[in-house]
C-alpha positions in Angstrom: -33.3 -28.1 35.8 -29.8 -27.1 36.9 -29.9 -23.4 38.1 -26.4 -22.0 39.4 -26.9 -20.9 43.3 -27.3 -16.7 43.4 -24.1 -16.8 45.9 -21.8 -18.2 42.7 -23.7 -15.8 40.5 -22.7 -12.9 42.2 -19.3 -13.7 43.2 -17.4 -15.6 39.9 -17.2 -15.8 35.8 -18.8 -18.1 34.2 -15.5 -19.6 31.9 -17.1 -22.6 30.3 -18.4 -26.5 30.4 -17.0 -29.6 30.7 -19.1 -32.8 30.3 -20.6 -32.7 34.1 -19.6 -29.5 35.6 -19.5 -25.3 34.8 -16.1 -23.9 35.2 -16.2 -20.8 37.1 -13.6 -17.8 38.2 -13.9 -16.9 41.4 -13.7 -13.0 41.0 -10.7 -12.5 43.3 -7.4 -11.7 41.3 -5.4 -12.7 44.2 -5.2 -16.1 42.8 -6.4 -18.0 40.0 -9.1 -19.5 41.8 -11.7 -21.5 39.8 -14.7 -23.6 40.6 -16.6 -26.7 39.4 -20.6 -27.3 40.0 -22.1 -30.3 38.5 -25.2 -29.4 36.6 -27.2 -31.6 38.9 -30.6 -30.2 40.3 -30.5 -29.8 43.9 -27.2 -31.1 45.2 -25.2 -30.0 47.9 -23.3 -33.4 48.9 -21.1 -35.7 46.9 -22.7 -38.6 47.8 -26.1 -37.4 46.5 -24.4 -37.9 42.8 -25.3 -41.4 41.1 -21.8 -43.4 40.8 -20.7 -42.1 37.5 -21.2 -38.4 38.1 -19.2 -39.3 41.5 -16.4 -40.7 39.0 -16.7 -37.6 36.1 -16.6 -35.1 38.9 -13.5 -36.6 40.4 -12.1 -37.0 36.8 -12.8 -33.1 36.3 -11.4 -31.9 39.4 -8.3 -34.3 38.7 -8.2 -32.7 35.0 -8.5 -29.4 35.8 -6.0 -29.5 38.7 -3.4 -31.0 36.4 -3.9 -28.2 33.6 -3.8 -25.3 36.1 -0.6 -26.5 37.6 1.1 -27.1 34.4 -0.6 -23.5 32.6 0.3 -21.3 35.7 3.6 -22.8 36.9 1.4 -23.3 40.3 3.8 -24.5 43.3 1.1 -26.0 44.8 -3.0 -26.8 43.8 -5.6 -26.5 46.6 -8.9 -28.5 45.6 -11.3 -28.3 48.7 -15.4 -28.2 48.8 -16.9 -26.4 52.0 -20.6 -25.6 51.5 -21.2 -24.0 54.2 -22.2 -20.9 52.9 -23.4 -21.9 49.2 -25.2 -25.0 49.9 -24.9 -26.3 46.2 -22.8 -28.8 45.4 -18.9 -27.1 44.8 -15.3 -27.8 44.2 -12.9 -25.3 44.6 -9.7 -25.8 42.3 -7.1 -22.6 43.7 -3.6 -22.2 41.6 -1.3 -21.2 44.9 2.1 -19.9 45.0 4.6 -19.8 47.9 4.4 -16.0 47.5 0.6 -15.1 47.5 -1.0 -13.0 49.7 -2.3 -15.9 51.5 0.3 -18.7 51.7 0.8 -21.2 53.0 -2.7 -20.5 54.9 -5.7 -21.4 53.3 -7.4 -18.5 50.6 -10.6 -18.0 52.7 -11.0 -14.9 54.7 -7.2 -13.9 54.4 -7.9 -11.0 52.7 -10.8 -8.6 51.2 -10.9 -10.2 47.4 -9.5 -7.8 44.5 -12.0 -7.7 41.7 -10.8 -8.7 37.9 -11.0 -6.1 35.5 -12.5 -7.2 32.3 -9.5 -7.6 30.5 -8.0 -9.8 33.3 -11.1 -12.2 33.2 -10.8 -12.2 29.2 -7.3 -13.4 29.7 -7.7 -16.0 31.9 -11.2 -17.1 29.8 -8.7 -17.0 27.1 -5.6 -18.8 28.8 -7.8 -21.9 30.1 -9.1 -22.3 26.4 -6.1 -23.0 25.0 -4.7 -25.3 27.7 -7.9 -27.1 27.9 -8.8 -30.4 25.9 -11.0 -31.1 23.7 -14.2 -31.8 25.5 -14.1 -28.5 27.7 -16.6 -26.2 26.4 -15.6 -22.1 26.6 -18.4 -19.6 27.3 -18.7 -17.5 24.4 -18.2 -13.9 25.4 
């Protein structure tokens, strides 16, 4: 049974589903910073997915990336999975702009993170519904 690790619990929004994978906000208004975990029981390595979840978390990374880009005018995407601290499998999907806090050095331990407000998640829960297709899934609120 797929359990989300208590790290990701703690730390992001659940947004929605897509076919393989939870869509998550990292709670960090710096950037738009979202995150994919497959709802696979106990895995923290890509190559511990069978073949086709391999290919449909790929194609989910590669979807999402595209839709964030286009939706928030992104000059650049940063897709990356670590795992060093949350063990469980992870792909990190970050909207990054030539200004932000961080650029062009990588998000992680740039700065403290700035919590959303509940409004702010709302809107961004909001913003990827629309701008998502058909077979993404939205967390009802």
């Amino acid at each position: 049974m797929f359990v989300l690790d208590s790290r990701l619990q703690q730390d992001t929004f659940v947004l929605g589903d897509l076919p393989l994978s939870r869509v998550l906000l990292s709670n960090d208004a710096r950037y738009p910073w979202f995150i994919l975990v497959p709802r696979r029981e106990d895995v923290s390595e890509v190559f511990q997915l069978g073949a086709d979840d391999q290919q449909a978390l790929w194609a989910e990374t590669a979807l999402l990336g595209e839709v964030l880009k286009d939706a928030f005018k992104a000059d650049k995407i940063n897709i990356a999975t670590l795992g060093n601290v949350v063990s469980q499998l992870h792909i990190h999907v970050i909207v990054r702009y030539r200004a932000d806090d961080a650029w062009p050095a990588p998000v992680w331990g740039r700065h403290p993170a700035k919590p959303y407000d509940e409004a702010q998640v709302a809107a961004l829960r909001d913003k990827l519904r629309s701008v998502m297709p058909r077979q993404y899934r939205a967390e009802e609120v």
